[in-house]
C-alpha positions in Angstrom: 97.5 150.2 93.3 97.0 148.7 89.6 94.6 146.3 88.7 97.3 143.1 88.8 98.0 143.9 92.3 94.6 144.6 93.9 93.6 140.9 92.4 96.8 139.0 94.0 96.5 140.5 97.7 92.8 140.1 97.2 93.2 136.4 96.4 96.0 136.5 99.4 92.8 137.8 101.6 90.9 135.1 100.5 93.8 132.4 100.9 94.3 133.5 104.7 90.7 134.0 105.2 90.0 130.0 104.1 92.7 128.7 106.0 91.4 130.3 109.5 87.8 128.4 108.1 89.5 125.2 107.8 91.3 125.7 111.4 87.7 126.5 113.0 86.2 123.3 111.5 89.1 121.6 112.6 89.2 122.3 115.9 85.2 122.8 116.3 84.8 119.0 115.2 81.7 119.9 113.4 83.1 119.9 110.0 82.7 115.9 108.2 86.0 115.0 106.4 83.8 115.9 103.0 83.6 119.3 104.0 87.2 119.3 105.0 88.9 118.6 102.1 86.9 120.5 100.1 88.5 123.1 102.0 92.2 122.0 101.7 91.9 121.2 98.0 90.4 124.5 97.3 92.7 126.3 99.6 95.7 124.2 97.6 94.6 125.7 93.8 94.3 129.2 94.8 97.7 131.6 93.5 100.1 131.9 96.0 101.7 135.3 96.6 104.3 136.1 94.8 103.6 133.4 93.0 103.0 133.2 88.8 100.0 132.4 87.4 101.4 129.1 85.6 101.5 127.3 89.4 100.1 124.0 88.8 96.6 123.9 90.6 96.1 121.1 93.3 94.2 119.5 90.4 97.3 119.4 87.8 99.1 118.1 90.8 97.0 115.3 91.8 96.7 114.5 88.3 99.8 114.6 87.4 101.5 112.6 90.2 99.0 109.6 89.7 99.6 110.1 85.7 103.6 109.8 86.3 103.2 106.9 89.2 100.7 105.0 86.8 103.2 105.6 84.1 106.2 104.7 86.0 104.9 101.6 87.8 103.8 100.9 84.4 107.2 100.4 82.7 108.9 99.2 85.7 106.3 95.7 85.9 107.5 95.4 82.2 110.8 96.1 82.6 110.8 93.7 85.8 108.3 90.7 84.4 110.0 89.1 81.7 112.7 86.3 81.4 116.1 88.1 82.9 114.2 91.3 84.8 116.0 90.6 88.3 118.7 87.4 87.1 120.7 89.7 84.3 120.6 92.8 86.0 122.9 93.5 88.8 121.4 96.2 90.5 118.4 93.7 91.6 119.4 90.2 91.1 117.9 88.0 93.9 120.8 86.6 96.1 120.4 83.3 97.7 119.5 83.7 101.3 122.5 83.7 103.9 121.4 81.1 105.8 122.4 78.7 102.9 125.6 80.2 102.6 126.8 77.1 104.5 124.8 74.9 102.5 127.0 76.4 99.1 130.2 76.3 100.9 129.7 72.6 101.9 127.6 71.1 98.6 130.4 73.3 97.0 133.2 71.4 98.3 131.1 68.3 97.4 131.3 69.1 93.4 127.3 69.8 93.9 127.6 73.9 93.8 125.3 73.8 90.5 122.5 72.7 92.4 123.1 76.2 94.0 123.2 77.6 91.0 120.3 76.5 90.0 117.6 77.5 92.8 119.3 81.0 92.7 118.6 81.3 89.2 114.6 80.0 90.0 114.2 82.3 92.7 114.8 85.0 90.1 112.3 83.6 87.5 110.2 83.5 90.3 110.0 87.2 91.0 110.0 87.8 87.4 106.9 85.9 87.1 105.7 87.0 89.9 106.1 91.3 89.7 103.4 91.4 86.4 100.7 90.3 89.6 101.5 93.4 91.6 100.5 95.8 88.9 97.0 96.3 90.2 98.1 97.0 93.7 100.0 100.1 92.8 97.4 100.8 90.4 95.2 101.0 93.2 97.1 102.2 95.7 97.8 105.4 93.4 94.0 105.4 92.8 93.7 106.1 96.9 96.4 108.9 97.5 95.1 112.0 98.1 95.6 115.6 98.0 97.8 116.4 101.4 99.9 113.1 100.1 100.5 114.3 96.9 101.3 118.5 98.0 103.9 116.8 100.1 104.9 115.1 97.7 105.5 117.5 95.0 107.6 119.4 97.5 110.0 117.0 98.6 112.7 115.7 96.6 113.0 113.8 93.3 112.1 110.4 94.5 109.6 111.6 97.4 106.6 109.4 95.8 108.7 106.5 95.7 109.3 106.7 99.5 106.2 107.4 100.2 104.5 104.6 98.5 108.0 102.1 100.1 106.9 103.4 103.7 103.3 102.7 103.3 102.6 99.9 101.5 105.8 97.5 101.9 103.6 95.6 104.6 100.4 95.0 102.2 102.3 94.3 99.0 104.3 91.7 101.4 100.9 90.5 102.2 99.0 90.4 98.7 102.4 89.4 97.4 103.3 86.4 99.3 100.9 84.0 98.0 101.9 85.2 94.8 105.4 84.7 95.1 104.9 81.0 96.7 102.6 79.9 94.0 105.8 81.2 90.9 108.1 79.1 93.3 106.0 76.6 92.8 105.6 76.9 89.2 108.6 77.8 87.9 110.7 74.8 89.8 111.8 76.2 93.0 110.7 74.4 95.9 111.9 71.0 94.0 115.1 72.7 93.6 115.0 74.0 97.2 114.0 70.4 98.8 116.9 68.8 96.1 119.3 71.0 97.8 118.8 70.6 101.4 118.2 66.9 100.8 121.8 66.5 99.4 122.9 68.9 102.1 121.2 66.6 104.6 122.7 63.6 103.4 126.3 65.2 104.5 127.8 63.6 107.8 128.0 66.2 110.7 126.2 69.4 109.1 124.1 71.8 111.6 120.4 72.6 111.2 119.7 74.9 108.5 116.1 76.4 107.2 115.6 78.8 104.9 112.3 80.7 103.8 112.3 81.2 99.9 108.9 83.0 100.0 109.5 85.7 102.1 113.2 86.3 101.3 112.1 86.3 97.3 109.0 88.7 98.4 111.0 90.7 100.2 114.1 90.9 97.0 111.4 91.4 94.7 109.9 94.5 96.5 113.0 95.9 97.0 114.3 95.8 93.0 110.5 97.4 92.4 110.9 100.4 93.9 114.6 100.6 93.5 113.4 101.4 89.0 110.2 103.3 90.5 112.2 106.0 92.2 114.3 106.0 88.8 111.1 106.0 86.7 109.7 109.3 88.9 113.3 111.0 89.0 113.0 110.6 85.4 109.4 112.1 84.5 110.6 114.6 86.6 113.5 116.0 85.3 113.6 114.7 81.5 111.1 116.3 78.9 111.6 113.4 77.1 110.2 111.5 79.6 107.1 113.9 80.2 104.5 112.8 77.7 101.8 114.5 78.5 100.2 118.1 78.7 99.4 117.9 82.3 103.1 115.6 82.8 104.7 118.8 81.4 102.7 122.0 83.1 103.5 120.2 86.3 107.1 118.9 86.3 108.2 121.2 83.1 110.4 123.6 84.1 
């Protein structure tokens, strides 16, 4: 047996050897979480059989992954805040809500469609000025993943951080977001283009009931068109060079 050899099946040894630790503490209970992912983190960096020896360590991954999100999230806010992020682009452009598709059908009828038009066209400046807001909570949210998040991660396909960051924070960016969103409505004319409409709307003889909630739909638009350019973003740092601007960036996703 040569040198080479000897050192991978030892390291192998060593591999299985930790992982039977970390099952013991595991199912003892007596290990603290501390002690735990020591265990995994240092279990994650050693080789892997068979494996060469330019395998990114769980510490290039970890690094790496929160470099491209931070990067990614990054350009997307910009790309997304500014005059025309959502209105001018099709993929994400904020719709009105369907509950006023009556409202358009009968104002529209009534020569009054461009009042429409108009709180359509706020909504969207509204998650435009809005999305800038949100940078800190992905920012933070990549601050918290940790090292069983991002070895799945790095396994699964090209857009498998964008998904994980949609499943699990959707509900507390709706939160955080919501007061951000309704305060832009505010600001940037909505809600006076809102009441104008239903109040013209109202004004028609025999029309039903109709309510609509700006805040939430626009929250919920606006979240959407987010991670719609973050999966592009990460499918990107992944596969283009180009995009891979960093050492660590290019020792993990470089192929």
């Amino acid at each position: 047996m040569d040198n080479t050899q000897g050192l991978r099946q030892g390291l192998f040894g060593k591999k299985i050897i930790l992982a039977v630790c970390i099952a013991f503490f595991m199912t003892s209970g007596e290990a603290n979480s501390g002690l735990l992912d020591q265990g995994v983190q240092l279990l994650g960096s050693l080789p892997q059989q068979g494996k060469g020896q330019n395998e990114p360590s769980a510490g290039d991954m970890n690094g790496a992954f929160k470099e491209a999100l931070q990067i990614g999230s990054e350009r997307v806010v910009g790309q997304l805040g500014r005059p025309d992020g959502f209105n001018a682009d099709p993929a994400i452009h904020i719709p009105l809500p369907e509950q006023l598709n009556t409202v358009k059908a009968v104002l529209g009828k009534a020569g009054m469609g461009g009042l429409l038009d108009d709180l359509e066209l706020k909504m969207n400046r509204a998650a435009e000025a809005a999305t800038p807001k949100a940078k800190k909570l992905f920012l933070q949210a990549i601050s918290e993943m940790t090292f069983t998040d991002v070895k799945t991660i790095y396994n699964g396909p090209e857009d498998a951080a964008t998904r994980y960051f949609q499943e699990k924070l959707t509900p507390s960016l709706a939160r955080d977001m919501t007061p951000i969103v309704d305060s832009s409505l505010s600001q940037v004319g909505a809600v006076q283009a809102y009441d104008g409409v239903m109040g013209s709307y109202k004004a028609m003889p025999f029309v039903p009931d109709v309510k609509a909630n700006l805040t939430q739909h626009v929250t919920n638009k606006g979240i959407e068109g987010i991670f719609h350019y973050l999966g592009k973003e990460e499918a990107a740092i992944r596969q283009n060079p180009a995009r891979q601007t960093s050492d660590l960036l290019k020792r993990v996703f470089g192929k």
